[in-house]
Each structure stands twice: as C-alpha cells, then as structure tokens.
C-alpha positions, 0 to 999 in steps of 0.5 A: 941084350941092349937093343931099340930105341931108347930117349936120352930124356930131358929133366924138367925143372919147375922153380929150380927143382925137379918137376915130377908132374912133368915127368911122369908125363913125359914117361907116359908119353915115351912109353905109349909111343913105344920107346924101347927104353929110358936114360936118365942122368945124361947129357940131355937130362943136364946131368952136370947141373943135378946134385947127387940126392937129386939124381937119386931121387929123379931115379926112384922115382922113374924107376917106380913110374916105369915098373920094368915095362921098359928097361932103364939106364942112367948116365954115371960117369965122372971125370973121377975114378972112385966117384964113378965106381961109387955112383955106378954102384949106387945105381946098381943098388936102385935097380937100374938096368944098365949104366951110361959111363962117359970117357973121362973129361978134361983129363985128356987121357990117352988110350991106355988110361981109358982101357985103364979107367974103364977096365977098373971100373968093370971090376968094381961093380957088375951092373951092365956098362955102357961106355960113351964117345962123344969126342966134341964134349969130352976132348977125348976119342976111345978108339976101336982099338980100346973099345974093341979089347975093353968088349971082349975082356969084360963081360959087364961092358955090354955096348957104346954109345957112339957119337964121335960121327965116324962110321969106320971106327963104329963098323969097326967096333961092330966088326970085331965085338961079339954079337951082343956087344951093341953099338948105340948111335948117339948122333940123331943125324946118323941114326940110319947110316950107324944102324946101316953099318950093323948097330943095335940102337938109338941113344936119342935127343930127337925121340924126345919128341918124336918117340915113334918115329924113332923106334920105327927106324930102328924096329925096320932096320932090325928087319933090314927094311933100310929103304923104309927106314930111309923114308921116315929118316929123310923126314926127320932131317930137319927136326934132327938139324935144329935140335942141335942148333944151339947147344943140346939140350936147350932147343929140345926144352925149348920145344917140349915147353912150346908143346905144353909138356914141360916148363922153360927152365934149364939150369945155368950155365945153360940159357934160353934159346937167342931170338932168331933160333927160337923163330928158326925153331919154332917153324920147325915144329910147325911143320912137324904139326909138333905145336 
C-alpha cells in the first residue's frame, strides 16, 4: 500500500542539462535520511520544462541508483488523453512503482470528463495510479464525490495526492474509500492536520530539505503520536511558509544551491528568486542551521 513520506524531488540542471552528479547526491541524501520513497517528473522536479527522452533517461537512471530500496513514482500526467496513457505505459514498462496522474489543465473539464478521463486511463494501463488535485494550478477541483467513485470502481487507481487545502473534501475522501485507498498530502503546510484527518502520507516539497523531519511526522502519526508529531510540525512553519514564497519549485532550488547540493539553475519560464525573497529566505535557512 502507498504510505510514508515520499519527496517530490527537484531535477538539477547543469549548462541546461540534467545534472546527474547531483542527483545521485541528492538520492543518497533522501534515502540516508529515510524518506519513504521518491517522485520524480513532478511539479518540483519542473516537469513542464523536461522533454520526453529527458524524462526517461532522469527515470533510469533513478531507478538504477535507487535499486528497489525505496519505492518510485513518476509524475505522467498531461492535459492530453492519449499522451498520458502513452506516458504512463512507458513508465510502467521502466519499472516505476506508481504514476502521479495530475487532473487535466486548461481544459477546465467538468466532473463527469474527469471520471471519464481517469477512468479511460485506468483501463488503458495497470501500473498503480495516483490522481493529483492541486486546483491552484490545473483551474480544476476533483470533487470527492468523483474521486470517491473513481477508488472504488478501479482497482489500479490506488490514492491522491491532495492539495486543494480542504479537509472536508479530504476526510471525505477518507471516509468513503477503502483502507487501501491513500490519501497523500500535497501541501507542506497541512502536512499534520491531513494526516490528522485519517491520510496515509506525504507528497512533499519540504523533504527536500529536511527529509527526516518529515518522515518523523508521518511514521508518528501512523502510531497516533499527534501531540509529538504536533512539535516537530510547529518547527517547520517557517521553513514550509517560505518555500512557497515564490513559485514552487524556485525557493527549494534556491536553497538546495545555498546548501551546496545543486547548482542554480531552473529553466524558463522559471527565474532566480527577487532579491528581498532571496534575503527573507536566506535567514530561514540560517536558522534551520540548513546553511
């Protein structure tokens, strides 16, 4: 079952290509701190930007560094039906473990073509499907409603990943699933009260950084240890507000460059941080001792 905490992962770039020398660090890190598992290919990993042959070769390679130690999973989706069904294939194919599927952008569909949509790619492939909300980029909310009826008549559509910010949708999502049907936070900021509300784990930007600390929130929740959960949550309010300061993923780049871990690159139309953010950001670390 998907469970734990698993780091949306960024893709270093070096000279407008994928750095690998970074990121087998960066893999070496998650899994000594003991992040659960890995996506790849998702919003933070700036997958909008990557071409396909890219995609597949950052997956390879992953997969080949991460040697089933932990599971993997790869962000697929597209606003296109026949090219996320392709894609997602592909990924089975490569030896992923589960595929991030993001609602359908642009195309402002309504519930019925987003049961349609994820109910055609379900019976297209087999791999284990992840659905994504995150309204604020898409323009689309999947309502329970869908998600619920979606979990309980496919049986490859195995979680979401939630990051609309509403814990009525999400408990009832919980609610009305099976048990091994997971409900993944996507927002750092509510890591704790979704995990509160009966989810099963993290999709996080933060455990970038801070991998432990979040896999320690998650593993206590599982034990229902909220109250200890609660003090390693408070701590990271700070780190988890200006990460999102700017555009997700420039502020985590930005300081996995000040940690020394990567180099400063993003691609467009993604830029370098403004001044005063970078300064705001910059104290942030400091005080996590991060730099």
């Amino acid at each position: 079952m998907l469970k734990g905490s698993y780091v949306a992962l960024v893709t270093p770039f070096k000279n407008n290509e994928i750095d690998y020398n970074s990121l087998e660090k960066l893999i070496d890190f998650q899994i000594e701190n003991k992040t659960d598992g890995i996506l790849f290919c998702g919003t933070t990993g700036e997958s909008p930007a990557l071409a396909g042959d890219e995609k597949e070769r950052l997956v390879r390679f992953g997969l080949k560094k991460i040697d089933k130690r932990i599971p993997v999973m790869m962000g697929t989706g597209t606003n296109n039906l026949q090219h996320t069904i392709s894609a997602t294939t592909r990924a089975a194919e490569w030896g992923i473990d589960y595929t991030l599927i993001i609602t359908p952008y642009y195309n402002k569909p309504t519930q019925k073509g987003l049961y349609n949509y994820f109910k055609a790619i379900a019976e297209n492939t087999t791999i284990p499907i992840v659905i994504y909300n995150v309204p604020g980029r898409t323009g689309v909310n999947i309502q329970a409603e869908t998600t619920i009826q979606l979990a309980n008549e496919f049986s490859n559509i195995v979680g979401i990943k939630e990051a609309s910010g509403d814990l009525d949708q999400l408990s009832r999502i919980v609610k009305n699933t099976d048990k091994d049907f997971a409900v993944m936070s996507g927002e750092d900021a509510l890591n704790l009260p979704i995990m509160s509300c009966g989810g099963d784990g993290v999709i996080s930007v933060t455990a970038n950084l801070l991998p432990r600390e979040l896999h320690d929130i998650v593993a206590l929740c599982s034990k229902q240890k909220y109250t200890d959960a609660l003090k390693i949550h408070q701590e990271l309010i700070d780190i988890n507000e200006v990460l999102f300061i700017e555009s997700n993923p420039i502020p985590v780049k930005e300081s996995l460059y000040l940690m020394k871990m990567i180099e400063r690159e993003l691609r467009s139309p993604l830029c370098f941080m403004e001044d005063d953010n970078l300064i705001k950001l910059k104290k942030v670390l400091k005080k996590y001792k991060l730099v």
